[in-house]
N, C-alpha and C positions, 0 to 999 in steps of 0.2 A: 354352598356360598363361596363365596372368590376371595381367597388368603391374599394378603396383603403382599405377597411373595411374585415373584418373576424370574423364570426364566429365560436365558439366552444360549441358541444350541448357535455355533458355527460347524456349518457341514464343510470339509476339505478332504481332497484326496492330492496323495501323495505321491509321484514316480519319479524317483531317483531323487535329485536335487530339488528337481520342478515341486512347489505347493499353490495347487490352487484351491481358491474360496467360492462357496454358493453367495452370493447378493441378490436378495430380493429386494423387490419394488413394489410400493403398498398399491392398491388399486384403486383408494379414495384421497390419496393423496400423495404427498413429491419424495415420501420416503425414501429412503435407502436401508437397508438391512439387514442382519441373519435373524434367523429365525426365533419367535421371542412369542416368549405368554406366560399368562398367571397359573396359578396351584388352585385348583377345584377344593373344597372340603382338606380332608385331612390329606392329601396327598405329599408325595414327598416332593424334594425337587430334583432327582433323576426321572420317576416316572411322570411328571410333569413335559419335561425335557425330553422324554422319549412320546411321548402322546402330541406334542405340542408340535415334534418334527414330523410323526405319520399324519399329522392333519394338516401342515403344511403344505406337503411336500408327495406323500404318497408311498413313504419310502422307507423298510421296513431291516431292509439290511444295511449294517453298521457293523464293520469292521472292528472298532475300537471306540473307548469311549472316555474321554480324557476331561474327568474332575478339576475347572483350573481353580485356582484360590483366588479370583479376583472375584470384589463383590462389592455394591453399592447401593447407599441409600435413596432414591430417585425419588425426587418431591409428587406429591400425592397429586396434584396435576396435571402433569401430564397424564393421568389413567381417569380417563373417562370414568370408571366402576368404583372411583375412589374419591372423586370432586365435592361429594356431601355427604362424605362421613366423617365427621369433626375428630372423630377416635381417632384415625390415622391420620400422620402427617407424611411419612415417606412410604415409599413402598421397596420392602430389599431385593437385591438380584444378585440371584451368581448364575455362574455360565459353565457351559463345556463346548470339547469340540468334540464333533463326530468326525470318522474318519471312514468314509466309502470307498468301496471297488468301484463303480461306475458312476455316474454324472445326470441316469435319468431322475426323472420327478415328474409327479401327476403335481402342478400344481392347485392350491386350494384356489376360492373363489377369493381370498383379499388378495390377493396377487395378482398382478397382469405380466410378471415376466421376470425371468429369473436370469443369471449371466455367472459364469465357471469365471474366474478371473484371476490372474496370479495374486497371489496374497499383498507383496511388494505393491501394487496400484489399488487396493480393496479401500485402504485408509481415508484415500481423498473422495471416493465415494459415498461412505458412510455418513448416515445424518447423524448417529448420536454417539458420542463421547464414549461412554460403554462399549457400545459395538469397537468401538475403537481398541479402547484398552485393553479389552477381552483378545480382541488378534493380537495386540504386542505383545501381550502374555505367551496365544499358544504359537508364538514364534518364535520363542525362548525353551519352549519345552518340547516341538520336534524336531 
């Protein structure tokens, strides 16, 4: 059963100065965003966050993997698996980033297209608020 819990992985890779960010784009709708999903059963939220990215994405090597401290309560609402269970009202999320050697990705079937983009333009992109705060965080910390 689906824990009330959410994660958010930002995929970036790093050369020199340069940071760029993976942005996906939902497939059933006008999304923007990194990579994101709930906790199955008793799961944690790192192997969540590593499951959540190899089904996204296809991509199993991960350089580094950077615990940030931001986290959020996100009204039960927006998650479809949560809309008629009176027991929850929020649903919490924290986030990491991942940090790869290369830029390939088998993407999943909710996706139709994914774009490497400096981090610096990722912002105005993004549809949700989190997504957001989660890069201002790991912009601060590499």
């Amino acid at each position: 059963m689906r824990q009330p819990e959410n994660v958010l992985v930002i995929p970036f890779i790093k050369k020199g100065d340069e940071l760029k960010v993976a942005v996906f784009y939902r497939r059933h709708s006008d999304y923007c965003q990194f990579v994101a999903g709930g906790l199955e059963d008793q799961e944690s939220h790192l192997h969540a966050a590593r499951r959540e990215f190899f089904e996204e994405t296809g991509q199993l090597r991960v350089i580094r993997i950077l615990p940030l401290k931001i986290e959020a309560f996100i009204p039960k609402e927006e998650f479809v698996d949560f809309q008629d269970r009176p027991d929850i009202e929020a649903v919490h999320a924290v986030a990491f980033g991942f940090q790869l050697a290369t830029p390939e990705f088998i993407l999943s079937k909710e996706h139709y297209k994914v774009e490497w983009i400096p981090a610096s333009e990722a912002a105005e992109r993004l549809t949700f608020e989190f997504d957001r705060e989660a890069l201002r965080e790991l912009l601060t910390r590499i």
